[in-house]
N, C-alpha and C positions, 0 to 999 in steps of 0.2 A: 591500512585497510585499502582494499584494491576501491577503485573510482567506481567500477561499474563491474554488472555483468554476474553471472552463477558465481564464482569463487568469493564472494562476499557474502551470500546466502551460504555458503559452505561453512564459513568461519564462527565457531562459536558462540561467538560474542561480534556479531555486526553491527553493535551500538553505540561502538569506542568514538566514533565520530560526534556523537551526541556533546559527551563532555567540550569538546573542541571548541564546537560552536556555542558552548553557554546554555543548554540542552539538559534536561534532568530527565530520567528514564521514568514512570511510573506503572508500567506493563506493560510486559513482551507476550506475545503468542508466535507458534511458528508451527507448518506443517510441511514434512512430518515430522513429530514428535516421538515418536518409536515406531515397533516394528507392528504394531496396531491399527498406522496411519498405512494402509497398502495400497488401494487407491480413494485415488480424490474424492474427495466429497460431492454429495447430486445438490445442485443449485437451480432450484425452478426458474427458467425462463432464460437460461443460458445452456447451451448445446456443441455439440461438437469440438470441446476445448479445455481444458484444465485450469486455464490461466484462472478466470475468472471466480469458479467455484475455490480454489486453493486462495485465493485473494480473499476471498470473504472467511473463509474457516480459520486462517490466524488471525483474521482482524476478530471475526466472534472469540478465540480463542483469549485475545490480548485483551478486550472489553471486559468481557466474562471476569478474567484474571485480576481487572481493576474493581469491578462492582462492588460498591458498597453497599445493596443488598436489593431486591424484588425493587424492579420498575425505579432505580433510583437514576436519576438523569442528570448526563454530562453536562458542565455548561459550554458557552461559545467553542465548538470541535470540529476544525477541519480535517479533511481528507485527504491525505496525498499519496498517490499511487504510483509508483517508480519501478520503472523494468529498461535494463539495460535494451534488451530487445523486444517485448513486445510480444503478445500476444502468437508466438511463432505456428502453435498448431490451428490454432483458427486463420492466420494468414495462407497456410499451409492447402488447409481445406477447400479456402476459396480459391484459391491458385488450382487446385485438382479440378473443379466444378467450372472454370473459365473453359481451361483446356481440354474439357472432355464436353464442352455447348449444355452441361449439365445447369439446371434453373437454381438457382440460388431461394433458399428460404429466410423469410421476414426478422426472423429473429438471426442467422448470421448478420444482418446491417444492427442491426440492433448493440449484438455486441462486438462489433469489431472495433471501438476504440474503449480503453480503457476506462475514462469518465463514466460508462452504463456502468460497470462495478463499482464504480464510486459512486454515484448517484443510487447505488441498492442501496450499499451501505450507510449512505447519510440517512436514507429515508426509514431503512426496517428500523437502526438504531435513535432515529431521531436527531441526529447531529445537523446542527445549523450553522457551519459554520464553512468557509469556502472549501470547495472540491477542486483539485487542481493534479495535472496530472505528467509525469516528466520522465526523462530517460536516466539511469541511474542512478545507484545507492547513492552518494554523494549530494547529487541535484536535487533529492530528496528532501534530505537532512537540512541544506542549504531553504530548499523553499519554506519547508516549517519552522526554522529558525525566523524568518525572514515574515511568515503569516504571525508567527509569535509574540515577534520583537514591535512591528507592526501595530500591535493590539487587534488584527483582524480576528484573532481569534483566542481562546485563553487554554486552548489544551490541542494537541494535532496530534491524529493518528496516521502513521507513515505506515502504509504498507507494502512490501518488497517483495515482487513476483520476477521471477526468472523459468523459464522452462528448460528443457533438455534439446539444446542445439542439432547433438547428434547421437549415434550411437553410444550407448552405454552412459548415458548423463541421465540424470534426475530433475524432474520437478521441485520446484521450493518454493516456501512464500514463508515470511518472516511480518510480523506486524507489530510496532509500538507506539504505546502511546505517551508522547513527549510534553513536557512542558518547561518556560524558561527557567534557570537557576534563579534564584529570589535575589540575588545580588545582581545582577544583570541589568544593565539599562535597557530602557527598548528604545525602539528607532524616534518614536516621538520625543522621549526624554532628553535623549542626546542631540536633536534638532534644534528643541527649546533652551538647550545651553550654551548656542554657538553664540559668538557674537554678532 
């Protein structure tokens, strides 16, 4: 599994790393899912960028996919949002609007860093559990492993956005939601056992 970056959002199955770290899958969402998903989805109170709305559409996708039915609530669930690069067309936009003495609106600061889509996220679905936010698939996997093992949290939804760098590249966003393997120690356990 590549460390980082679109070619990881490419690969079928971008949740091999899960096993590795001691990590059990318990629902994937990802967009796009067919030829249905044509463009992104509209996310009130995010503008001019795809990252964001695609962020939230596999995370609903992979939530949705876990429900155990009407209003049934996760317990302790973090948030971890991981893009090799980052929010590229919103960076992009504001980079056009510098160089042209054009005035920047409220809501691009709003979401120019990735934690605003985590912080939707925690609050529409109700997750209480840490929001935290890193550069690749990898670092991802690695942080919710690590909120897991921890006990900071008992379920962590990782979701994986990449954009289209250049020509001819697509938008992705992949979202699961993770929990430890039942054999697994966590970090406190393993603490409590040194001598």
């Amino acid at each position: 599994m590549s460390a980082a970056g679109p070619s990881a959002l490419a690969d079928p199955d971008p949740w091999r790393a899960a096993a590795d770290l001691g990590l059990r899958v318990l629902a994937a969402g990802r967009w796009p899912e067919s030829g249905a998903d044509a463009a992104p989805p509209v996310l009130p109170g995010f503008t001019g960028s795809s990252f964001s709305p695609l962020a939230a559409e596999a995370a609903r996708r992979c939530l949705d996919a876990h429900a155990s039915g009407p209003g049934a609530a996760l317990p302790v669930t973090a948030v971890v949002v991981a893009s090799a690069l980052g929010d590229v067309a919103g960076a992009a936009q504001v980079a056009r609007a510098v160089d042209g003495g054009d005035r920047l609106g409220p809501l691009l600061f709003f979401q120019a860093v990735p934690n605003a889509v985590a912080g939707h996220l925690a609050a529409r679905r109700g997750l209480t559990g840490p929001v935290v936010c890193v550069g690749g698939v990898r670092s991802g996997f690695e942080v919710a492993e690590v909120l897991l093992a921890d006990g900071d949290a008992e379920l962590a939804l990782l979701v994986l956005v990449e954009q289209a760098a250049g020509p001819g590249g697509a938008d992705r966003a992949a979202a699961v939601l993770l929990a430890l393997q039942e054999h697994c120690p966590t970090h406190r356990q393993l603490e409590g056992a040194r001598p």
